[in-house]
C-alpha positions in Angstrom: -69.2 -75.9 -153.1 -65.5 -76.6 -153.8 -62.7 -74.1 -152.6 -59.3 -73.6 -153.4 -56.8 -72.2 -150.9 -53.2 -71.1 -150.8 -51.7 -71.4 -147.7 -47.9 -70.6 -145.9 -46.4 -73.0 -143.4 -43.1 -72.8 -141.4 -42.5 -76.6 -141.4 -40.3 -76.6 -138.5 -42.8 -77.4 -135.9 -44.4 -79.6 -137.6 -44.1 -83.3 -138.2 -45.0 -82.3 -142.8 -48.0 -82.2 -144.3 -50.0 -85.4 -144.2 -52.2 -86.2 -140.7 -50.6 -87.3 -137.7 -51.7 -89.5 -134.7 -50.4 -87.0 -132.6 -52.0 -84.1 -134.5 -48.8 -82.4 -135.6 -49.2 -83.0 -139.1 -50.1 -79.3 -141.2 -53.4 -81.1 -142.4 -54.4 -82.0 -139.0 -54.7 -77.6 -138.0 -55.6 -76.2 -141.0 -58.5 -78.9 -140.9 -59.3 -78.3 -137.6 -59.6 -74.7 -138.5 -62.1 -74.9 -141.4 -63.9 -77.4 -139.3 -64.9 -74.2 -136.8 -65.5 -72.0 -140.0 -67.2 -74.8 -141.7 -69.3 -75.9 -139.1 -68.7 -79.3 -140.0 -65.5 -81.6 -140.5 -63.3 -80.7 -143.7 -61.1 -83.2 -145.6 -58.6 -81.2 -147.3 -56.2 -82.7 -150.8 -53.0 -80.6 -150.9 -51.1 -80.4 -154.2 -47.5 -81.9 -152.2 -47.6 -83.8 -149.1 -44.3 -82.1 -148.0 -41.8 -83.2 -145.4 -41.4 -83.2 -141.6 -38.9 -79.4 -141.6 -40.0 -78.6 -145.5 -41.6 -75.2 -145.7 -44.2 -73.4 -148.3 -44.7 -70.1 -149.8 -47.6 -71.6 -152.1 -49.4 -75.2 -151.2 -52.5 -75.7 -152.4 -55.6 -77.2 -151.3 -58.7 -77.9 -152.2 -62.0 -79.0 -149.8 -65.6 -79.2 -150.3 -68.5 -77.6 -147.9 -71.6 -76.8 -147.5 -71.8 -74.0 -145.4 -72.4 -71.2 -147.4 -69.6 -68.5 -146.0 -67.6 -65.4 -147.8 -64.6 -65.9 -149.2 -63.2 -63.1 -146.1 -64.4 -65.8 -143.7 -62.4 -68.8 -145.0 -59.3 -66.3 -145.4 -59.2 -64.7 -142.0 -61.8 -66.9 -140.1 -59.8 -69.9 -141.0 -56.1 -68.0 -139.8 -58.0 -67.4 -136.5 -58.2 -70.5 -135.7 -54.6 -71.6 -137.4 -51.2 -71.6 -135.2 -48.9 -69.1 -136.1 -47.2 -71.2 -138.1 -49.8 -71.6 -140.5 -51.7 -69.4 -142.6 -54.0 -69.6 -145.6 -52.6 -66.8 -148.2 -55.7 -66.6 -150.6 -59.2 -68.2 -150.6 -61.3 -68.9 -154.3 -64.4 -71.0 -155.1 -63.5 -72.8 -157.8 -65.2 -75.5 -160.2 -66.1 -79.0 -158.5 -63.7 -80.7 -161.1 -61.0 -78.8 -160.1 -58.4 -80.9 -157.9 -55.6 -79.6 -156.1 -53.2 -82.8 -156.5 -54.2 -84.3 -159.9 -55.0 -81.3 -161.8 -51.8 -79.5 -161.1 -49.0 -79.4 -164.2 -46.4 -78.1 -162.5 -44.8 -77.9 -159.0 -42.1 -75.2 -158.2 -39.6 -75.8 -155.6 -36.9 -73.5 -154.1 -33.7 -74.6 -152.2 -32.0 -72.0 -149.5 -28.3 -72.6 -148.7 -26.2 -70.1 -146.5 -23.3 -70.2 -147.4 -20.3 -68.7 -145.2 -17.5 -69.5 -142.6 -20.0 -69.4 -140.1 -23.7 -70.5 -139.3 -26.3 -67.3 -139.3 -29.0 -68.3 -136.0 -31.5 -66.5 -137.9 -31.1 -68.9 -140.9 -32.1 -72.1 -138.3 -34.7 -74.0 -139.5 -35.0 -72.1 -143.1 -32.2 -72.7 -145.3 -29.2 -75.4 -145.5 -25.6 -74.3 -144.2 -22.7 -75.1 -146.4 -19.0 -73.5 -145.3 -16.9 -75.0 -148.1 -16.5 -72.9 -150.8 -18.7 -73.8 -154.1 -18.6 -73.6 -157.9 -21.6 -72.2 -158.7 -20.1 -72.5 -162.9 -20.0 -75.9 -162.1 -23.3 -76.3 -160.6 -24.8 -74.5 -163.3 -23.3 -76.7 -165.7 -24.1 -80.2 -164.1 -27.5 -79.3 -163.3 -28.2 -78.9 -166.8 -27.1 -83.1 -167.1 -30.9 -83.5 -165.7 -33.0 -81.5 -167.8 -35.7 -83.5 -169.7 -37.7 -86.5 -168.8 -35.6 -89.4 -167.3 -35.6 -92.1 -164.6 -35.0 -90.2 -161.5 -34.6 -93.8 -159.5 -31.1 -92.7 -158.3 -32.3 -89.8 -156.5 -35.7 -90.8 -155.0 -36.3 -92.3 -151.3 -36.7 -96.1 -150.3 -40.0 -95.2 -148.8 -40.8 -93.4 -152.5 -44.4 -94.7 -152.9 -44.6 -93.4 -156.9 -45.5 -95.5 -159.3 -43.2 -95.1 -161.7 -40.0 -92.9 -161.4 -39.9 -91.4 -164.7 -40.3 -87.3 -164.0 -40.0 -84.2 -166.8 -37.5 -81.8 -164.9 -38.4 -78.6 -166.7 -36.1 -76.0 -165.1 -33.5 -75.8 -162.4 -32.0 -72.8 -162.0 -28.9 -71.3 -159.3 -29.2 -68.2 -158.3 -27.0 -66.1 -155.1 -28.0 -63.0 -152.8 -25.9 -61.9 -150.4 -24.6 -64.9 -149.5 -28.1 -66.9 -149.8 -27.9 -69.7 -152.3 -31.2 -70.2 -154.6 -31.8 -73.2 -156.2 -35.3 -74.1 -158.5 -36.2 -76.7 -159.3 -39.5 -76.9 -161.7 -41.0 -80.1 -162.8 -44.1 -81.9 -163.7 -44.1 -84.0 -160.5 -41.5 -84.9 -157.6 -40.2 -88.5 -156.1 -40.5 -88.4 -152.6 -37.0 -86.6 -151.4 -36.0 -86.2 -155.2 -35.3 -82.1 -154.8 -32.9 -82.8 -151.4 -31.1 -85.2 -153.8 -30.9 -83.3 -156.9 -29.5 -80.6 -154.4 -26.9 -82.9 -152.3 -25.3 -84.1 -155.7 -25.2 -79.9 -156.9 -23.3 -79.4 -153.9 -21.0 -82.3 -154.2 -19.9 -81.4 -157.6 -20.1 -76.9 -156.5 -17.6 -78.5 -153.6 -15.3 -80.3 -155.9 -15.9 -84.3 -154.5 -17.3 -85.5 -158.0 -17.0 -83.7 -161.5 -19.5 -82.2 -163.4 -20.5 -85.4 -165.6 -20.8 -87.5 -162.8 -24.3 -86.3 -162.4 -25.3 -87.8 -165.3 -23.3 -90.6 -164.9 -25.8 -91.3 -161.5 -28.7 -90.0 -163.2 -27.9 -93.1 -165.7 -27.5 -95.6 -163.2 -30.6 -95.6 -161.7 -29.2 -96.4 -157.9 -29.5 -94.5 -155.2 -26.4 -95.6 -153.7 -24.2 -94.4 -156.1 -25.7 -90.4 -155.5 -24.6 -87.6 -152.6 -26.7 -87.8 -149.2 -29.8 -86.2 -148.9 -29.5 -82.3 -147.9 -31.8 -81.1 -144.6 -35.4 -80.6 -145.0 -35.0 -76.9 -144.0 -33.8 -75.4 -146.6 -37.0 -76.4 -148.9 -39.9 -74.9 -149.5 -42.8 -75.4 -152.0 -43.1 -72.2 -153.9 -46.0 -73.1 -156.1 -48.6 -74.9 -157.8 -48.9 -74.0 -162.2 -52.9 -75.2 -162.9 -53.2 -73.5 -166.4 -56.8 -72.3 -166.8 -58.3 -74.5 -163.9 -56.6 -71.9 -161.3 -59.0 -69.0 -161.7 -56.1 -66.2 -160.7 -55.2 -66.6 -164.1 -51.5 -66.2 -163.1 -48.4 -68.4 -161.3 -47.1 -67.8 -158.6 -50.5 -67.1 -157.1 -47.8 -65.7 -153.7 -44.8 -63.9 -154.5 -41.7 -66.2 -153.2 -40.5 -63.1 -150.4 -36.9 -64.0 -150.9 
């Protein structure tokens, strides 16, 4: 039997998704977990291998058992067993084609920024700071530059393990709440660090270091070197996981984003 989960991770005390020696990775517990559920060891495929610091609202992942169990005991069995940081959101069976990585079509990203004179210690460890004053209008207005399907090489990682760097940025849209900045991002697929990118040149050009067509002018080049720095992992989060007609829910985001 093959089930799909949605889980919720604050990424701060852990060292990101993927396995770790020292068992800090997010796989490593929420393995662990379904392994005393299970009854036997789960391997788990997520649909993003996020981050050292990067949060989620919405991963996905799929694993295969065969311990016949309700769905109420791989939801709250499997959170007994998880650290608080962790917690599975929803729990489906779903077909044994289904696959959490390759079958998604879309992955939804959201970017926190604070923005005022001064830090907010309840904002450590979940959104970006910035204290300069930004031009959202211009933001707005550069982000647009990256719309479309392009070569994203000058705002992908060195350690970027993708194949090829060609990605279809679908939407990317700024949005503020008392004080909060909201970028998302929407796309097909992600280069590894691509959205802390995308997000470090937006606030170069909101802060007034580089105009607005200078992000397509980097976009064109292709180099890395010629792009902002990469903004802190804390300030992302996965937000969700579009499967079309594979996801049985019927409907995206499976977890309402809570801010």
């Amino acid at each position: 039997m093959r089930l799909a989960l949605t889980i919720a991770y604050e990424g701060g005390a852990f060292h990101g998704w993927q396995t770790q020696p020292d068992g800090r990775g997010i796989q490593d517990v929420l393995e662990a977990a379904l392994a005393q559920v299970a009854g036997h060891p789960v391997a788990t495929i997520c649909a993003g291998r996020t981050d050292a610091g990067v949060h989620a609202v919405a991963q996905v992942v799929h694993f295969d058992s065969m311990a016949a169990r309700p769905l109420t005991a791989w939801l709250r069995g499997t959170n007994a067993h998880l650290p608080a940081g962790v917690a599975v959101q929803r729990a489906i069976q779903v077909d044994d084609g289904f696959h959490a990585r390759y079958g998604a079509l879309r992955r939804h990203y959201r970017y926190l920024i604070l923005r005022g004179s001064v830090r907010h210690p309840l904002w450590h460890h979940r959104a970006a700071w910035v204290h300069q004053p930004l031009d959202l209008a211009a933001m707005h207005e550069a982000g647009a530059l990256l719309l479309g399907e392009h070569d994203f090489s000058a705002f992908r990682s060195s350690q970027c393990q993708a194949r090829s760097p060609v990605r279809r940025l679908e939407r990317l849209a700024i949005g503020e709440r008392d004080g909060l900045l909201m970028i998302d991002v929407c796309a097909n697929a992600f280069l590894h660090h691509m959205v802390r990118n995308l997000v470090g040149a937006l606030v170069w050009v909101g802060m007034g270091r580089r105009p607005v067509g200078w992000l397509g002018e980097v976009l064109a080049s292709r180099d890395r070197r010629l792009a902002a720095p990469t903004m802190a992992a804390q300030g992302l989060y996965l937000s969700g996981v579009e499967y079309g007609d594979a996801w049985p829910t019927g409907t995206w985001p499976p977890i309402p984003v809570p801010f």
